[in-house]
N, C-alpha and C positions, 0 to 999 in steps of 0.2 A: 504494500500500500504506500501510496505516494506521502509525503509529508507537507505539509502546507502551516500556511501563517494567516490571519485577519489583518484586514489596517486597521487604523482606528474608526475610519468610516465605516469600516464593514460592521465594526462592532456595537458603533452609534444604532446603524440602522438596522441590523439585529434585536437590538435590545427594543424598541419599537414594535414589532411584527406582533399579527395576531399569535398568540401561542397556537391552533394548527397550525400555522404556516414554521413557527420555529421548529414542532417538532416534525413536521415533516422536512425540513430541511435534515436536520439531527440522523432520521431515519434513512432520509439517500444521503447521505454525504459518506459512508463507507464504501457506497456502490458508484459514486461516483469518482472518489481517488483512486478506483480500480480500474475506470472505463471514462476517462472525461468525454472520449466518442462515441459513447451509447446514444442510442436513438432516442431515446427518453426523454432524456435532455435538451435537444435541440441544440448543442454546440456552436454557434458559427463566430467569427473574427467579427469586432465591431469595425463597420467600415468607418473612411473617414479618419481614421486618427494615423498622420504623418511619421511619430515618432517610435508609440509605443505598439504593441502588439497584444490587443486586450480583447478578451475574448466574453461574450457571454451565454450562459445557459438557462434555460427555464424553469422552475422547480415546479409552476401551473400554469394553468395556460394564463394566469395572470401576475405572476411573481415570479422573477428571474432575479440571481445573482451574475456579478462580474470578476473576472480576475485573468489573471498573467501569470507566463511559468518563467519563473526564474531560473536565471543559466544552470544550478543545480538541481533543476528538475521539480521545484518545491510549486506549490502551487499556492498563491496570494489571491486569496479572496477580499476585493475592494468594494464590490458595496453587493445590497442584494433589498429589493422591494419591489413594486408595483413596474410594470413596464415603462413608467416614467423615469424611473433610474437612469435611463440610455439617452433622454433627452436634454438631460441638465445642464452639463458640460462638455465642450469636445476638447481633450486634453493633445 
């Protein structure tokens, strides 16, 4: 299983969330540091951002998280909420 990290946004917006949606996050998040290309997920690269390589995935059809694999593999979870998360900023 892969290792991963939060930022602090992620963890802002964490602490926020309906509790289903935390624990279902809770409950794929094993199955997704085994498979970030599972079908499930819906995985794709945010378009649009010039420098970083950020990627996000779904957790419902209305609540996605974001993140980025750092050069050792780790996987950084940077925010996660409503499909409005993706409109906020273009980094």
């Amino acid at each position: 299983m892969r290792k991963y990290l939060f930022t602090r946004q992620f963890e802002k917006s964490f602490a926020n969330l309906p509790e289903d949606i935390v624990e279902l996050f809770e409950k794929k998040l094993p199955f997704f540091l085994n498979d970030v290309s599972h079908p499930s997920f819906r995985t794709k690269k945010i378009k649009g951002l010039k420098s970083l390589s950020i990627w996000e995935s779904s957790l419902t059809m209305n609540y996605r998280f974001t993140f980025e694999i750092d050069k050792e593999g780790r996987i950084i979870f940077r925010n996660i909420g409503t499909h409005a998360i993706l409109e906020r900023k273009k980094v």
